[in-house]
C-alpha positions, 0 to 999 in steps of 0.5 A: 500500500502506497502512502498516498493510499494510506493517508486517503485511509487514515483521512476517511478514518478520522472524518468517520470519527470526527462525524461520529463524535460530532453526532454523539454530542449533539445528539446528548446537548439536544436530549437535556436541551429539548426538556426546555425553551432556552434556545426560543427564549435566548432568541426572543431576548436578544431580538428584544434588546435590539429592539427597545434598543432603538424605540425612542418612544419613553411608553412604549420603551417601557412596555417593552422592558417589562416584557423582557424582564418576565423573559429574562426571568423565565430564561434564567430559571430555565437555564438554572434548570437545565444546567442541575440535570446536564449536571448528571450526564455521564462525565465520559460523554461531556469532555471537551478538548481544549487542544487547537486540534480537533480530532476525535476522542482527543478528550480522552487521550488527553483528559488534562487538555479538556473541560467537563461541558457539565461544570461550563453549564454551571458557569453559564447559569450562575453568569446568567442568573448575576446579571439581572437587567430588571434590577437596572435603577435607571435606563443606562444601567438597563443597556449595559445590563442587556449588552452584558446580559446578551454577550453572556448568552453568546459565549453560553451559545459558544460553548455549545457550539464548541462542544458539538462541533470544535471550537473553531466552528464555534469561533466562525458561526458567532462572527458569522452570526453575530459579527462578534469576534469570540474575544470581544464577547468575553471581554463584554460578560461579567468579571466573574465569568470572564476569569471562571471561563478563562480559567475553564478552558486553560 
């Protein structure tokens, strides 16, 4: 056998495994994911912002604050929820490998170059939770609440980009998507999940 041969094999091989692992993982992130209405609610929040962002009408821009602040509350309860049972996944399941490579199982060939998706899901919760944007004193503190409140949705969306996908994947779909670079929207979340996340995936 040729190497040429050879490397066709070993490309299709690791395509295979790859795709496999891929499936896998979002096939896991769907079951806990699809007990709830994270994803419409996450939706609905960020479009809103955008929204009472841009009305200049002082009423109307109320109405719409109030709106959001029910949203917000249902999705952080959800997403406290969500987090408490993807908590009793199998730890086998939800490593992530921090590696610039993104072969397969390299979670499991190197564990200490990986995190547990369980323990990310936590710090997004308690991220999530801090934030609070109804708890905003005056119409300033309400947009940077919802600016820091929509970059924690972002990298929470990330992580699970990353995790079934790689974490470049993960990198181009939120510049494709959001015109934000990762960077950027981890200096935009609160301090605390900045140095949690970071620390995570060191």
């Amino acid at each position: 056998m040729d190497f040429f041969t050879l490397a066709i094999i070993v490309f299709i091989a690791i395509y295979l495994l790859k795709t496999q692992q891929q499936r896998r993982h979002t096939l896991l992130l769907a079951q806990y994911l699809g007990r709830f209405q994270i994803e419409k609610l996450m939706g609905g929040l960020i479009e809103g912002y955008l929204r009472v962002l841009g009305e200049s009408d002082e009423q109307r821009r109320a109405q719409i604050w109030t709106v959001l602040d029910n949203t917000e509350a249902n999705l952080a309860e959800q997403f406290q929820r969500f987090a408490k049972e993807m908590a009793t996944a199998d730890p086998q399941l939800t490593r992530v490998s921090t590696l610039p490579v993104a072969l397969p199982y390299l979670d499991r060939l190197f564990p200490s170059s990986s995190f547990d998706l369980r323990d990310a899901m936590q710090l997004h919760a308690r991220g999530i939770a801090s934030v609070r944007v109804a708890d905003s004193r005056n119409e300033d503190e309400r947009r940077a609440r919802a600016f820091t409140m929509t970059a924690e949705l972002l990298l929470m969306q990330y992580t699970c980009h990353w995790f079934c996908k790689s974490r470049a994947v993960a990198s181009l779909r939120l510049v494709a998507r959001h015109k934000t670079p990762f960077e950027q929207v981890l200096a935009s979340v609160t301090d605390q999940t900045r140095r949690d996340y970071r620390q995570l995936i060191a």
